[in-house]
N, C-alpha and C positions, 0 to 999 in steps of 0.2 A: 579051424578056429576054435571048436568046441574044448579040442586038447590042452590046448594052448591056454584057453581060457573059459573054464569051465563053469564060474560064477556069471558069464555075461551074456545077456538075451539079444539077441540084436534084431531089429526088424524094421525091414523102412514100409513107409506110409507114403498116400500122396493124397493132398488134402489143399482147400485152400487157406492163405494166410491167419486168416481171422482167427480157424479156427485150430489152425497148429499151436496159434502162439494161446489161445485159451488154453489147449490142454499142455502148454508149457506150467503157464501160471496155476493150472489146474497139480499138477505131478502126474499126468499120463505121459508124459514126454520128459528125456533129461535134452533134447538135441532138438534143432529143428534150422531149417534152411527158409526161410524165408525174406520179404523184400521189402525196402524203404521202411526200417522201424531201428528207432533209435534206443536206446539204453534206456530201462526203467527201473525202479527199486527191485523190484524181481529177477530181472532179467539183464544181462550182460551182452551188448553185440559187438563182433567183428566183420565188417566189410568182408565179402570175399571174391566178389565180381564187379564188374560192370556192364549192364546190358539196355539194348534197345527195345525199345516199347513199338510193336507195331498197331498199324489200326486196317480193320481188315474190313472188306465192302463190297459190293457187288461191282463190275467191268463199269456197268453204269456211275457207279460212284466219283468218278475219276480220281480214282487214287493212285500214285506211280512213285515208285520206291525210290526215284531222287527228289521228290519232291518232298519235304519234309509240311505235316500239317499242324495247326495251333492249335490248343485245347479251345478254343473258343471255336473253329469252323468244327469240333470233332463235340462239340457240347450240342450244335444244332440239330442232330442226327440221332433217333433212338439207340439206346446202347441198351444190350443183353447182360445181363449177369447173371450166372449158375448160382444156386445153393445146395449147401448141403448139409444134411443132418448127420452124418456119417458121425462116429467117434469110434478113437481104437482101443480095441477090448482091452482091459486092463492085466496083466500076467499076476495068476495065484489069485 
């Protein structure tokens, strides 16, 4: 690819949503893949998928993969979320 196209850096990243689409709005990013965000003055989206959301829990939980659950039984139940201060280095 380098031959072919000698002016362009390519590098994938994995990061979560938040903060891909900041360093979209930022110029650390011209690209990014992320989920449920609708078009903004900055930023232009196209659909590309459609995917299932799972919820995941311990055997005790009773959770079972045909049984589908509502965000109000999945609101009762502490929920973990990651952070991350990560950002990607800027090139030059």
């Amino acid at each position: 690819m380098r031959r072919e196209y000698p002016g362009i850096e390519l590098r994938l990243l994995s990061a979560y949503s938040g903060h891909l689409q900041q360093w979209l709005d930022d110029g650390d990013l011209d690209m990014s893949l992320l989920y449920n965000l609708a078009s903004t003055p900055s930023l232009n989206v196209r659909p590309l998928l459609r995917e299932k959301l799972w919820v995941v829990g311990t055997a005790s939980d009773g959770l079972s993969a045909d049984k589908p659950v509502t965000l109000h039984e999945v609101a009762a139940h502490p929920v973990v979320l990651a952070r991350s201060r990560a950002r990607p280095a800027r090139a030059g």
